[in-house]
N, CA, C and O of each residue as an XYZ file, in Angstrom:
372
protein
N       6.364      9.213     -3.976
C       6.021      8.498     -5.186
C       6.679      7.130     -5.128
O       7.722      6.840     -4.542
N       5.927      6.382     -5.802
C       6.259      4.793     -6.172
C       6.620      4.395     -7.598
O       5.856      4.700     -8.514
N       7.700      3.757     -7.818
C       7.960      3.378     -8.713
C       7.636      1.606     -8.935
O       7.822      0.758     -8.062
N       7.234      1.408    -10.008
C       7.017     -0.090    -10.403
C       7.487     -0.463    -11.471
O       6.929     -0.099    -12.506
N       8.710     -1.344    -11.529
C       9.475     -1.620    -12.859
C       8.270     -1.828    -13.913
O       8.343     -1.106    -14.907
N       7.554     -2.403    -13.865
C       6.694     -2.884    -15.030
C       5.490     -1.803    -15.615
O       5.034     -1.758    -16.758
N       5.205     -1.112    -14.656
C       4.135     -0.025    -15.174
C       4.707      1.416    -14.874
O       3.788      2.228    -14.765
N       5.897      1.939    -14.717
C       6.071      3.155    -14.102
C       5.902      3.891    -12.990
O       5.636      3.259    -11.967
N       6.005      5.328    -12.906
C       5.730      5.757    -11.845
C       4.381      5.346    -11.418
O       3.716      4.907    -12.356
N       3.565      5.361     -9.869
C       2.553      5.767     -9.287
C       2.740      6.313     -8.057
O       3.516      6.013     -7.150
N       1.671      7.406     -8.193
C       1.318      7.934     -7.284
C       0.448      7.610     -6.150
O      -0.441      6.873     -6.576
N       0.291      7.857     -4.753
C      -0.312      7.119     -4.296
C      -0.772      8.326     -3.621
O      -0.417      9.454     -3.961
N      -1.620      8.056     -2.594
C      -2.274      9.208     -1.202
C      -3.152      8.315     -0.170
O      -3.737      7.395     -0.743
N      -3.325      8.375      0.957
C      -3.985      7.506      1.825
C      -5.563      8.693      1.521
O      -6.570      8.423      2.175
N      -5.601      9.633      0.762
C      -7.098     10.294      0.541
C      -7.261     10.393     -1.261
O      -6.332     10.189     -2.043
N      -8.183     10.629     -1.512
C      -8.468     11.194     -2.594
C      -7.628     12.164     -3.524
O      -7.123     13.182     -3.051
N      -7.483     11.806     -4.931
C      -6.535     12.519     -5.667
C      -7.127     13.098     -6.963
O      -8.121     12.444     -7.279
N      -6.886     14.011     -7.748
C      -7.556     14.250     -9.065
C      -6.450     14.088     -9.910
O      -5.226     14.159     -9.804
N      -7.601     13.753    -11.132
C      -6.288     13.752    -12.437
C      -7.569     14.163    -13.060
O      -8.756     14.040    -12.759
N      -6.934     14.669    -13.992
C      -7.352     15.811    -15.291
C      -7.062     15.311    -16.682
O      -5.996     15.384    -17.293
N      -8.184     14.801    -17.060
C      -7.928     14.325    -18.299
C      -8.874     14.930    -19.643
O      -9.972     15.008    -19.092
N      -9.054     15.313    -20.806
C     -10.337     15.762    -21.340
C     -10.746     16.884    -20.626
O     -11.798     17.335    -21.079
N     -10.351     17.433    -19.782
C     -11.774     18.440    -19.217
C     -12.290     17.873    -17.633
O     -12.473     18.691    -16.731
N     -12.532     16.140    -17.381
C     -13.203     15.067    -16.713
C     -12.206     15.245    -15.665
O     -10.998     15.262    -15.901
N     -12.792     15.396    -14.339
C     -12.572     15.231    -12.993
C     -12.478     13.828    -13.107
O     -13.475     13.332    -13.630
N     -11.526     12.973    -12.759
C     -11.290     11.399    -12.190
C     -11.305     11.210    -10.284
O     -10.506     11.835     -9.586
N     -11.929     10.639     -9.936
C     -11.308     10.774     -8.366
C     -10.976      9.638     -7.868
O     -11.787      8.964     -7.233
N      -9.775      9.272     -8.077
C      -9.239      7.519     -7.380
C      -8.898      7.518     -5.917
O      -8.840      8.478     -5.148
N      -8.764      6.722     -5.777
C      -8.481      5.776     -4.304
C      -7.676      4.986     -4.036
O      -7.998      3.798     -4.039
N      -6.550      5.324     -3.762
C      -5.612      4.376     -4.035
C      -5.494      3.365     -2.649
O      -5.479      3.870     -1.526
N      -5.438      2.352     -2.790
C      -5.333      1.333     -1.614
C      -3.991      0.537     -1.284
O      -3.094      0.215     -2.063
N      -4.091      0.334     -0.075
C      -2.699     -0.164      0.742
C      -2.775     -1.376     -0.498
O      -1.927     -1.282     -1.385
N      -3.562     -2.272     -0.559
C      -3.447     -3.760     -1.506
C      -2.855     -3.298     -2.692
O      -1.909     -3.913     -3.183
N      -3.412     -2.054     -3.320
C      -2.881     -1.296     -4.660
C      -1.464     -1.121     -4.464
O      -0.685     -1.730     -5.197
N      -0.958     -0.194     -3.364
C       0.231     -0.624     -3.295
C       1.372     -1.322     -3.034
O       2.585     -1.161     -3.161
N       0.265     -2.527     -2.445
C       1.670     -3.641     -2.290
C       1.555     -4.747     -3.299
O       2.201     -5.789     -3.184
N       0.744     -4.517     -4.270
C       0.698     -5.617     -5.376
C       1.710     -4.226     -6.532
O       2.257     -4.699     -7.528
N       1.832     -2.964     -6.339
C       2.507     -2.770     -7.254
C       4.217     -2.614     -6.698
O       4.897     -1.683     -7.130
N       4.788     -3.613     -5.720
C       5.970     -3.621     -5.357
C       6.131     -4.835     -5.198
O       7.300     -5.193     -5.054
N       4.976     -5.971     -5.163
C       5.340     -7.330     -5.203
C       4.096     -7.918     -5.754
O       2.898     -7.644     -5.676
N       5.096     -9.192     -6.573
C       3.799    -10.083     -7.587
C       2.725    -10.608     -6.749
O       1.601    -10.649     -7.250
N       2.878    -10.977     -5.671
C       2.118    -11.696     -4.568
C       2.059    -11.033     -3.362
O       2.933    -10.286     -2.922
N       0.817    -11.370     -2.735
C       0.593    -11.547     -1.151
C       2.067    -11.991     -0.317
O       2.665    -11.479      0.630
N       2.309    -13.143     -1.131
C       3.008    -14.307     -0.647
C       4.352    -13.193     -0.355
O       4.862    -12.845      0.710
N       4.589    -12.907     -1.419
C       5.993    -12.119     -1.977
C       6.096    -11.157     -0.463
O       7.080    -11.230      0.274
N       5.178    -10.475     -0.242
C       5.058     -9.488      0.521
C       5.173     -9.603      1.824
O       5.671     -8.798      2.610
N       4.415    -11.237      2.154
C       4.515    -11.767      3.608
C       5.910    -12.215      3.417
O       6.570    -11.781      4.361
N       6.490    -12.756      2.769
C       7.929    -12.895      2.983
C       9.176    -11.920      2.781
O      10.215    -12.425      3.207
N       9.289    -10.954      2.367
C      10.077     -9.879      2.740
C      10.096     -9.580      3.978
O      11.012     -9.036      4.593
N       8.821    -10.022      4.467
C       9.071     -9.129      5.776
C       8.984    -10.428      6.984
O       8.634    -10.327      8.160
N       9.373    -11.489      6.333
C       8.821    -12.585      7.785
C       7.587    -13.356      7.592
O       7.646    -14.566      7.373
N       6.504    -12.744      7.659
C       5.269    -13.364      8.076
C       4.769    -14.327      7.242
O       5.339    -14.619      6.191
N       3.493    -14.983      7.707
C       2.785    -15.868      7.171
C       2.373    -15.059      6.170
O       2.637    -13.858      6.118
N       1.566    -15.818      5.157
C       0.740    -15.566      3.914
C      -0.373    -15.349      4.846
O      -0.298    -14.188      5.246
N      -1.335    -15.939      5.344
C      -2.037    -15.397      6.193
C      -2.368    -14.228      7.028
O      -3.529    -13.820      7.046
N      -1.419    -13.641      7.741
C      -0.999    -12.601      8.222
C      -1.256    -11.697      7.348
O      -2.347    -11.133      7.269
N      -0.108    -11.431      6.481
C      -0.040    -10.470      5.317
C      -1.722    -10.339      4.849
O      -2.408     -9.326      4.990
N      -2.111    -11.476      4.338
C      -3.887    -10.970      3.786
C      -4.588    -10.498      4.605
O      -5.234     -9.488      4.325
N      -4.671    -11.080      5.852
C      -5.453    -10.771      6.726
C      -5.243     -8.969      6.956
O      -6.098     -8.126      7.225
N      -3.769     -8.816      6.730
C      -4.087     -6.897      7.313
C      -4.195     -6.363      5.922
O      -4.986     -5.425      5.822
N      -3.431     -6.833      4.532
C      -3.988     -6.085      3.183
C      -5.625     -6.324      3.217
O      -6.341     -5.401      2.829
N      -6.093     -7.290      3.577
C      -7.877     -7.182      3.018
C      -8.358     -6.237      4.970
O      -9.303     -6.641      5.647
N      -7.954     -5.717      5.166
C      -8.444     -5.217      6.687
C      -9.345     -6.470      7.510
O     -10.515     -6.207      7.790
N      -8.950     -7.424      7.777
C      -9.265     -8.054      8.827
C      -9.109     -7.844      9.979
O      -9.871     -7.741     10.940
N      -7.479     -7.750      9.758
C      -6.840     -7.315     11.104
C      -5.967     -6.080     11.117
O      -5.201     -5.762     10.208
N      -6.101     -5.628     11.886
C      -4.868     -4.388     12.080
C      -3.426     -4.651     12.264
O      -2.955     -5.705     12.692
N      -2.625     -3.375     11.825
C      -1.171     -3.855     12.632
C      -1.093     -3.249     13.078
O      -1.739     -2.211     12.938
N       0.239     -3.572     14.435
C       0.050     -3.087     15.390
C       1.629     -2.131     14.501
O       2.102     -2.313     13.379
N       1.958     -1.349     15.378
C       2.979     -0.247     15.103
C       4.400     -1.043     14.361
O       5.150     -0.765     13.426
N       4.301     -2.011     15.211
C       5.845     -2.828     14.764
C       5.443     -3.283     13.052
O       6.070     -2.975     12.038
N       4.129     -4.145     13.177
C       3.542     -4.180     11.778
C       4.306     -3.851     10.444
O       5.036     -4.273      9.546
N       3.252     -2.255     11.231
C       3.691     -1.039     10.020
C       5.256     -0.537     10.169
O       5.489      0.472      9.504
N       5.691     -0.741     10.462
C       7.048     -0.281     10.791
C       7.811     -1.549      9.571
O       8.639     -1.198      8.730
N       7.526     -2.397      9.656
C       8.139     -3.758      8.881
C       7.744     -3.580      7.508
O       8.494     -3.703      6.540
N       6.025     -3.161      7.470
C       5.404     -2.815      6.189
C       5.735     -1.812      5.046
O       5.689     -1.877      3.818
N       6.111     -0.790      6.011
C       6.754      0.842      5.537
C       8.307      0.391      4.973
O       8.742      0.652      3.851
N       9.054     -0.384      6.091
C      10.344     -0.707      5.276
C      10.430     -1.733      4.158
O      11.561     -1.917      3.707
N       9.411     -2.448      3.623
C       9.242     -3.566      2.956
C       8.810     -2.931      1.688
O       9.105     -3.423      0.598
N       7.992     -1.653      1.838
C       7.112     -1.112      0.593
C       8.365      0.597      0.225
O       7.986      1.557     -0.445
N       9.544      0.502      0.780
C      10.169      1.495      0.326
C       9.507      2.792      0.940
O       9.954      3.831      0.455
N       8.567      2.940      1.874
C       7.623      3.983      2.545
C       8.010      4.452      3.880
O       8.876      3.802      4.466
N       7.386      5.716      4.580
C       7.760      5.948      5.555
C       6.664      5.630      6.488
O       5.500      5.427      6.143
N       7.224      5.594      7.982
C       6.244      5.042      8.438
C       4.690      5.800      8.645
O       3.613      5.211      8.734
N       4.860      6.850      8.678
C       3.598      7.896      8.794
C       2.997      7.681      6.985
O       1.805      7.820      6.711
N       3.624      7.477      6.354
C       3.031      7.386      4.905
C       1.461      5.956      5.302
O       0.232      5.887      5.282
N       2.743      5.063      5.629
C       1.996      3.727      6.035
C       0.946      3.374      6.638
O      -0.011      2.692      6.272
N       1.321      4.166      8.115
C       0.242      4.611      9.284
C      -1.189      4.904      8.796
O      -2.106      4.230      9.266
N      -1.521      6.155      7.608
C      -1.925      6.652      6.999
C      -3.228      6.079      6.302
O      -4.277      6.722      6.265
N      -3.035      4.476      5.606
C      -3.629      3.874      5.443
C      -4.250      2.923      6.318
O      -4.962      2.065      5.797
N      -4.108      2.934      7.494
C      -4.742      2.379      8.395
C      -5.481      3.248      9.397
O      -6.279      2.675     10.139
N      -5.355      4.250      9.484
C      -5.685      5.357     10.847
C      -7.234      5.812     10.036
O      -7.588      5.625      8.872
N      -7.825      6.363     10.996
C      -9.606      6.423     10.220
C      -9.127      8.101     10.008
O      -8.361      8.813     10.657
N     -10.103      8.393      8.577
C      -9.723     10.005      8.095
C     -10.053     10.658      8.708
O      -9.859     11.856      8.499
C-alpha cells in the first residue's frame, strides 16, 4: 500500500482490483503515472529524485520508452516500492 499525504491511503495492483460499493462491481486500473503523481506533484519532481531529465521520466511514465532494470531499480526506490512491485508495471500480463 501507498500512502499520499493529501488524499490518504491507496491501493495499487499492476492488474485489476474490485471495490464494492452499493451492491456495484467497480473495476480500476491503476497506473504506474497514477502512482507517481500520487508521491510527487510533478513529472519534474519525479525525474529529479532520482537524477534524470524531465524527458526521460515522461518518456517511460507515458510508455514510450522502457526501463531498463537499473531504471526500475531507481524508480522502485524513488516511489517507496519494491522492485518486483515496479517491474510489474512494465512486464506484459
Amino acid at each position: 500500500m501507498l500512502t499520499n499525504g493529501h488524499q490518504g491511503a491507496i491501493l495499487f495492483s499492476s492488474h485489476k482490483f474490485d471495490d464494492w460499493k452499493g451492491g456495484d462491481r467497480l473495476e480500476q486500473q491503476v497506473t504506474f503515472r497514477g502512482v507517481v503523481y500520487s508521491k510527487f506533484k510533478t513529472i519534474a519532481d519525479f525525474a529529479q529524485s532520482i537524477g534524470w531529465t524531465r524527458q526521460k521520466a515522461t518518456n517511460i511514465v507515458n510508455g514510450v520508452q522502457e526501463p531498463s532494470l537499473d531504471d526500475t531499480d531507481k524508480m522502485a526506490r524513488a516511489l517507496g516500492m519494491s522492485l518486483e512491485e515496479t517491474a510489474r508495471f512494465f512486464l506484459p500480463n
